[in-house]
One Martini backbone bead per residue (centre of mass of N, CA, C, O) as a GRO file, in nm:
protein
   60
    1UNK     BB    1   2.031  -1.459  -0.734
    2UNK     BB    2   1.938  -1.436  -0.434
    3UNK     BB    3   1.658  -1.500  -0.167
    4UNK     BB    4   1.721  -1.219  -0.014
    5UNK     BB    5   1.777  -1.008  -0.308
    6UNK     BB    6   1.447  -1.084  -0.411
    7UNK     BB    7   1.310  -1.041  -0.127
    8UNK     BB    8   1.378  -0.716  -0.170
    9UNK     BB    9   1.295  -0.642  -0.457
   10UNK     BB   10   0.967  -0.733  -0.394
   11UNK     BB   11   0.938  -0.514  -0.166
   12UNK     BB   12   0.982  -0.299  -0.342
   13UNK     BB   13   0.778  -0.367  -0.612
   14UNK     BB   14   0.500  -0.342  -0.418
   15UNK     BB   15   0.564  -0.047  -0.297
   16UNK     BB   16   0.533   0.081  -0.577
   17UNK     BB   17   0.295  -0.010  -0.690
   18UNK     BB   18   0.098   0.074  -0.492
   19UNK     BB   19   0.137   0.338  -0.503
   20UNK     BB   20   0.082   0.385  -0.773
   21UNK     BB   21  -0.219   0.267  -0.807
   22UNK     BB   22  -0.346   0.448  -0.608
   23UNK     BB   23  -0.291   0.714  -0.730
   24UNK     BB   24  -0.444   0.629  -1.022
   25UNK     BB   25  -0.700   0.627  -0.869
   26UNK     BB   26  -0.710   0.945  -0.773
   27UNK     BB   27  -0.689   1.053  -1.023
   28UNK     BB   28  -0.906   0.907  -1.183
   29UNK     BB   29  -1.175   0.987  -0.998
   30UNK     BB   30  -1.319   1.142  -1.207
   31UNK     BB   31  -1.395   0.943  -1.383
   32UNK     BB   32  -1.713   0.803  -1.392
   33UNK     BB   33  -1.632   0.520  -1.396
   34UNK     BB   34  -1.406   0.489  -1.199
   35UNK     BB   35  -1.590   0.570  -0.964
   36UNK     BB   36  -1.853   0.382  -1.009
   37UNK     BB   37  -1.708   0.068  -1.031
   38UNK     BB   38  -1.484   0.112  -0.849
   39UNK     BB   39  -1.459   0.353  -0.573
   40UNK     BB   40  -1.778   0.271  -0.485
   41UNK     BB   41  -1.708  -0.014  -0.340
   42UNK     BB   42  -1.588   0.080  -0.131
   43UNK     BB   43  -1.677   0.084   0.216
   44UNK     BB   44  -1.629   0.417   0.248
   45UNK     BB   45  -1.614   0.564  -0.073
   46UNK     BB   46  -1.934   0.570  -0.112
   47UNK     BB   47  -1.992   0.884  -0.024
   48UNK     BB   48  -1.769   1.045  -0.114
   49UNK     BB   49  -1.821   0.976  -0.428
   50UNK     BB   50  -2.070   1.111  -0.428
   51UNK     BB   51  -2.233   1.310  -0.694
   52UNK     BB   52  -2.513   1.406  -0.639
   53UNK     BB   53  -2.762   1.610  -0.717
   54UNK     BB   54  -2.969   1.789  -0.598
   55UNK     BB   55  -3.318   1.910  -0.586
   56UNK     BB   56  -3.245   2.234  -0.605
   57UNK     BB   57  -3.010   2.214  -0.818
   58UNK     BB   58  -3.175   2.166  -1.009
   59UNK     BB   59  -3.315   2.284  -1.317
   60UNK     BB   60  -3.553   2.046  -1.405
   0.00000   0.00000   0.00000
């Protein structure tokens, strides 16, 4: 394997990577450990992903 041919290889298994990475956090974005760990850390993510209940909508 040549170094031009590795790194073809490997622009493409990174490309597939984040594709793959991205797709499983947002499939997995209702999990709330997952919710509330890792996405609602990200700086714009953090409203979006907020689950509060209002308090009018409480039962309670």
């Amino acid at each position: 394997m040549t170094l031009p041919t590795a790194i073809n290889a490997g622009s493409i298994a990174a490309g597939f990577g984040v594709a793959v990475g991205t797709g499983a956090l947002f499939i997995f974005g209702e999990v709330p450990r997952v919710r509330n760990d890792i996405l609602r850390q990200l700086p714009f993510f953090d409203t979006y992903f907020d689950r509060t209940i209002a308090p009018e909508d409480n039962p309670f």
